[in-house]
BASENU-688179 format. One record per atom (N, C-alpha, C): y, z, x; residue in three letters. Coordinates in steps of 0.02 Angstrom, whole numbers, plus 50000, padded with zeros to 5 digits. Example, Ala and Ser with C-alpha at 12.3 -4.5 7.8 and 13.67 -1.06 7.14 Angstrom:
% BASENU-688179
497165039050660ALA;497755039050615ALA;498355039050660ALA;498885035450642SER;499475035750684SER;500025039450645SER;
END
This chain:
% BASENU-688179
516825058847096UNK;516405060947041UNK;516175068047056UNK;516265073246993UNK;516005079647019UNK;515565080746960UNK;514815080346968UNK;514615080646942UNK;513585083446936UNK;513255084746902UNK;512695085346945UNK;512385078746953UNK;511875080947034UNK;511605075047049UNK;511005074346990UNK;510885069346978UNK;510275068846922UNK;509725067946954UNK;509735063947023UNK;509025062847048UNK;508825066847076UNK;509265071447095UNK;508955077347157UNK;508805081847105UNK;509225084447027UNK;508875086846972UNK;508055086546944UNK;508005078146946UNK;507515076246933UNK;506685076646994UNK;507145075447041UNK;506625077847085UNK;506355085447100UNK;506705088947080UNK;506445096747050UNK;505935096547005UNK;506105093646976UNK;505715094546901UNK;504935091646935UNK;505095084146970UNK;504225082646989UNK;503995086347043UNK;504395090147084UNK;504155093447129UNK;503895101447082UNK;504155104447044UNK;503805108346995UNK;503105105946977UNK;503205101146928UNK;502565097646905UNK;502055098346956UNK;502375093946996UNK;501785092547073UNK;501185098447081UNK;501565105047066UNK;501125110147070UNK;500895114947014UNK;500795108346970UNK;500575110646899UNK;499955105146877UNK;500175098646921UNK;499805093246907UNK;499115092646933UNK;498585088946944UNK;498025089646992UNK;497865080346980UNK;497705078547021UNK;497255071947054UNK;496925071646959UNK;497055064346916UNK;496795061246882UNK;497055063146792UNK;497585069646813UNK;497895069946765UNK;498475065946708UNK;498555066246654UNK;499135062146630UNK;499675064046618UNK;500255059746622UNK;501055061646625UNK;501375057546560UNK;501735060246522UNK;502125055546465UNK;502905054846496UNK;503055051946483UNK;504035051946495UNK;504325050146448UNK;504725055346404UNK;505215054946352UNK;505925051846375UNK;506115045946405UNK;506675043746440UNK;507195044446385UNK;507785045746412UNK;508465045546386UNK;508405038746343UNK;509085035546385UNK;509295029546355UNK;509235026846430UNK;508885020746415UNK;508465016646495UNK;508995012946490UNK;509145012446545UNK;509835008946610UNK;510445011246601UNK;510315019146588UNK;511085023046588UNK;510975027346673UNK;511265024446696UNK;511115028446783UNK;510975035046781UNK;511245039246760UNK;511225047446746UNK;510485047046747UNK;510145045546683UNK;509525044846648UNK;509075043046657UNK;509225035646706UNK;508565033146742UNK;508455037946797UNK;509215041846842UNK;508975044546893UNK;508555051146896UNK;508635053146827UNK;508345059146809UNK;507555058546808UNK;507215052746790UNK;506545050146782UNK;506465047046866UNK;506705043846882UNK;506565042846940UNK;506655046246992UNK;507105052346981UNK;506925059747033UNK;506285061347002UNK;506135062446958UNK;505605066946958UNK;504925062246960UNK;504875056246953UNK;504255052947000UNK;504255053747064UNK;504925054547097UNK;504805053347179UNK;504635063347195UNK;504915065247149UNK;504695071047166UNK;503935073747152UNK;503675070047127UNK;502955074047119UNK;502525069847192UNK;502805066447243UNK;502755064647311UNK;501855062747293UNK;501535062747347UNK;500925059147343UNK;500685061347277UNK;500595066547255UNK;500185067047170UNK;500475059547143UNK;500965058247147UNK;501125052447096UNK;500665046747099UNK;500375045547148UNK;499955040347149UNK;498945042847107UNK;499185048947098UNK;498465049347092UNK;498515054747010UNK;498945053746979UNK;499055056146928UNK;499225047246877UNK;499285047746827UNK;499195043046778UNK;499935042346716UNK;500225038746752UNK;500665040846687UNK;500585034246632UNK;500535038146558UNK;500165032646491UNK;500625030746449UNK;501385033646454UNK;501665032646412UNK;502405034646435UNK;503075029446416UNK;503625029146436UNK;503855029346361UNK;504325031846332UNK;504615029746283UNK;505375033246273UNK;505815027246237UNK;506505030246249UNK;506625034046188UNK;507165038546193UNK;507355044746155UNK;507965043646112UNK;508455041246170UNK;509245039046155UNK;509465045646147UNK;508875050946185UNK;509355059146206UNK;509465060746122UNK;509155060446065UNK;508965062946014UNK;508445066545995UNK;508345070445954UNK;508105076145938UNK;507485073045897UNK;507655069745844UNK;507275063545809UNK;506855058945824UNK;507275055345857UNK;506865051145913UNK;506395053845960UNK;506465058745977UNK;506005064046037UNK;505435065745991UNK;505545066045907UNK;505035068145878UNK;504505063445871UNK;504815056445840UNK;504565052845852UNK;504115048245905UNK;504425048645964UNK;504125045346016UNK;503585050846050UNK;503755056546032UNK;503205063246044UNK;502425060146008UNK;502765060245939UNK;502105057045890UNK;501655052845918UNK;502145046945936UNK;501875041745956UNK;501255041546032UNK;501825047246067UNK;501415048346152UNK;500835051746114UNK;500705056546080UNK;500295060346079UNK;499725058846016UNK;499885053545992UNK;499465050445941UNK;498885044446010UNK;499265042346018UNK;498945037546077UNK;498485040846116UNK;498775047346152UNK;498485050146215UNK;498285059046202UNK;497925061246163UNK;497925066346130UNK;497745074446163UNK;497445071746236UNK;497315075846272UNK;497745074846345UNK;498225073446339UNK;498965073946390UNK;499045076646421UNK;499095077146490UNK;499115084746525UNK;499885087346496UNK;500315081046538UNK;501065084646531UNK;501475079546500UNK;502095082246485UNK;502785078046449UNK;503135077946485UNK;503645074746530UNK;504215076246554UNK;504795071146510UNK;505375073646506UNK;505775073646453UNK;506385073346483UNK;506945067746502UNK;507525065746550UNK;507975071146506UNK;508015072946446UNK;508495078746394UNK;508245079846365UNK;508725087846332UNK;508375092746335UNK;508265092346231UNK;508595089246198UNK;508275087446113UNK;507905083646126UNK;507555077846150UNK;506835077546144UNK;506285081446126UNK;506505085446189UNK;506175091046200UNK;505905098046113UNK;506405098346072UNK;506795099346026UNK;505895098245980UNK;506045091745993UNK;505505087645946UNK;504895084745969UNK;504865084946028UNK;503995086546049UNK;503735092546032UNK;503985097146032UNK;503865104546013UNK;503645104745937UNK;504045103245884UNK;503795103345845UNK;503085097645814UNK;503275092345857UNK;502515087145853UNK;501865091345874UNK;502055095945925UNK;501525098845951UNK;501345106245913UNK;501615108145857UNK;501495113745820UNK;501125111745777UNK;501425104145746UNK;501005099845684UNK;500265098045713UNK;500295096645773UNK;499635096045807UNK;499135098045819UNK;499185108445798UNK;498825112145813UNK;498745114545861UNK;499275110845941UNK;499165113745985UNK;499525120145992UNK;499215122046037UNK;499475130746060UNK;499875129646126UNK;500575136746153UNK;500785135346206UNK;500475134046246UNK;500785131546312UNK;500365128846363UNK;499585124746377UNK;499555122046298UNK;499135115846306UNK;499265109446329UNK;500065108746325UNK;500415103146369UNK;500735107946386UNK;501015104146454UNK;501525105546517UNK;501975102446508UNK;502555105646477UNK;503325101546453UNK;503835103646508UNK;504005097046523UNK;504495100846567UNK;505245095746545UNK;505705099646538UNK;506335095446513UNK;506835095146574UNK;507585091746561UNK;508125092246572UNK;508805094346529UNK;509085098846567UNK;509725102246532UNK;509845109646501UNK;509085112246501UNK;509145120046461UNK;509375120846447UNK;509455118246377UNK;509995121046325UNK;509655127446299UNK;510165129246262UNK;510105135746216UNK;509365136446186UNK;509195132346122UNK;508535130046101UNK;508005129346146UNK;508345123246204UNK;507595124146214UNK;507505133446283UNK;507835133946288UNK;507735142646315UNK;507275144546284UNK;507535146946220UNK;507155150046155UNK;506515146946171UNK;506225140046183UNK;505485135746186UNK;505225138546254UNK;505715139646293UNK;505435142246377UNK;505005149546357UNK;505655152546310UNK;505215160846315UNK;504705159946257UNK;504745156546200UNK;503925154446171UNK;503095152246193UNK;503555150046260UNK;502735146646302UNK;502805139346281UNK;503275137046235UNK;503235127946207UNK;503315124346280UNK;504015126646301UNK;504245122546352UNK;504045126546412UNK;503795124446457UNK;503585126546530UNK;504095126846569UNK;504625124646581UNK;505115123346620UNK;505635119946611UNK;506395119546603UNK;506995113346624UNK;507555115446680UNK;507685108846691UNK;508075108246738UNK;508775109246700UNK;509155114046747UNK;509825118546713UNK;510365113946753UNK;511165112246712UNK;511375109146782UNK;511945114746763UNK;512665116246787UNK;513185122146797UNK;513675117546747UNK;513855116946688UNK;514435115846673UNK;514995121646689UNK;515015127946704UNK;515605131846726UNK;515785127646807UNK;515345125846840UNK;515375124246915UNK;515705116646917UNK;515545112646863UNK;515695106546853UNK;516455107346838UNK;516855109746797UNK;517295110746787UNK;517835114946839UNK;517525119146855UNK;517975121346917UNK;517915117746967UNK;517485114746992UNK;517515112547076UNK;517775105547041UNK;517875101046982UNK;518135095446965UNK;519145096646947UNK;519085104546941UNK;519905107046943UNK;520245106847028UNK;519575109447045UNK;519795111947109UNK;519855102547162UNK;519405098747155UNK;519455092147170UNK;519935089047171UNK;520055089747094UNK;520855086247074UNK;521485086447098UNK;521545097647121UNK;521985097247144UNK;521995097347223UNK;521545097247245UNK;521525094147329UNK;521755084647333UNK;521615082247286UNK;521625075047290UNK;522345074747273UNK;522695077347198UNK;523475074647207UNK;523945081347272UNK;523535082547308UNK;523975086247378UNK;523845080747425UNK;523535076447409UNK;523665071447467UNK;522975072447490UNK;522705075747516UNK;522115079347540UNK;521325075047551UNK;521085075847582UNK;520385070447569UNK;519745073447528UNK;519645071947492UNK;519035076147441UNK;518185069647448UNK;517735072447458UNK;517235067347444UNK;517385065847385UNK;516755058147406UNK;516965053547331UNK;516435054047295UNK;515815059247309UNK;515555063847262UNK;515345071747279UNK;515265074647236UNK;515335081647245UNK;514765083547203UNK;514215087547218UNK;513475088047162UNK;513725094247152UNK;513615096447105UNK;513795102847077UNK;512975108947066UNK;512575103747078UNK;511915109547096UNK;511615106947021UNK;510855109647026UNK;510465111846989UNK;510155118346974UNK;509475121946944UNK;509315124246939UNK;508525124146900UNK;507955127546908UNK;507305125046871UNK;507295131646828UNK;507145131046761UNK;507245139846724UNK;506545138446694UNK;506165146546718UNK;505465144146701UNK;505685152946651UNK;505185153146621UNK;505005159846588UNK;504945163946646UNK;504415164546679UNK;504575168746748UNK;505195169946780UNK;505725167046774UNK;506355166946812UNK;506845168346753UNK;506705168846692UNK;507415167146641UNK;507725175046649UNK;507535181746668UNK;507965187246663UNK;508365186946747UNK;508245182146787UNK;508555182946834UNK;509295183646843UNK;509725187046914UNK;510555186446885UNK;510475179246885UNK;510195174946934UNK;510475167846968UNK;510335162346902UNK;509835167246885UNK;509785159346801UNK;510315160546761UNK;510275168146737UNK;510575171246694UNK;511475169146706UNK;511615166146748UNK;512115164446794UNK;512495156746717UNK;511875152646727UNK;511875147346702UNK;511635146046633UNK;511405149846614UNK;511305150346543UNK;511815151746516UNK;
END
């Protein structure tokens, strides 16, 4: 499999948070689609990554997305109707994301009244990074995925021994970092 790791992705993301979060704060989780491995590992890197904070931070709300734009709007509604003063969102993909943003415009809130942090930096949500909506996502290399999965392939029909997985990396793209070459790399 050449592909990115999702949990070590995800554990970026809570190790980010970690130092965004403080002792008694709240966490939402916009989950993918729950018991797709990719998806859970993406949520469950980034709990293990926010390391002891996790126990002393609060998370109020899990809700699945199915990695839709719609659904993200919706279950946004829902987290933020419930819990209205939220610290943060974390979001397993990156259209959720899409549509918490706009829940949170209808809301009256202003950037950086929640701490959004996604997976996948897409195009859009970039555009939300340099607005101040989105605080942060986790980038993974589709150019890297594809070459080192060419380059895999053809080590494996040479006979050759290739691991039987290969992580192709991550990346965290904050507004502070988005003119960099190394982001700018992956965007």
């Amino acid at each position: 499999v050449v592909a990115t790791d999702n949990l070590k992705g995800g554990m970026l993301a809570g190790k980010y948070l970690s130092t965004r979060l403080k002792a008694g704060d709240t966490l939402g989780i916009l989950e993918g689609v729950p018991g797709v491995p990719a998806l859970d590992a993406r949520v469950n890197g980034m709990l293990a990554g926010l390391g002891s904070l996790r126990s002393q931070i609060k998370v109020v709300s899990k809700l699945e997305t199915d990695c839709a734009q719609d659904k993200g709007l919706s279950a946004a509604q829902d987290m933020l109707t419930a819990n209205p003063s939220i610290t943060a969102i974390y979001s397993a993909c990156g259209p959720p994301v899409l549509g918490l943003v706009q829940v949170l415009k209808t809301q009256g809130k202003k950037p950086g009244d929640v701490i959004v942090v996604g997976f996948d930096a897409l195009p859009d949500e970039v555009a939300q990074i340099k607005a101040g909506w989105e605080t942060a996502s986790v980038a993974q290399f589709p150019a890297k995925i594809g070459s080192l999965g060419i380059a895999t392939l053809y080590r494996a029909v040479q006979g050759k021994k290739v691991p039987k997985n290969v992580d192709t990396g991550t990346a965290l793209v904050t507004k502070a970092n988005l003119d960099t070459p190394e982001v700018k790399k992956v965007l």
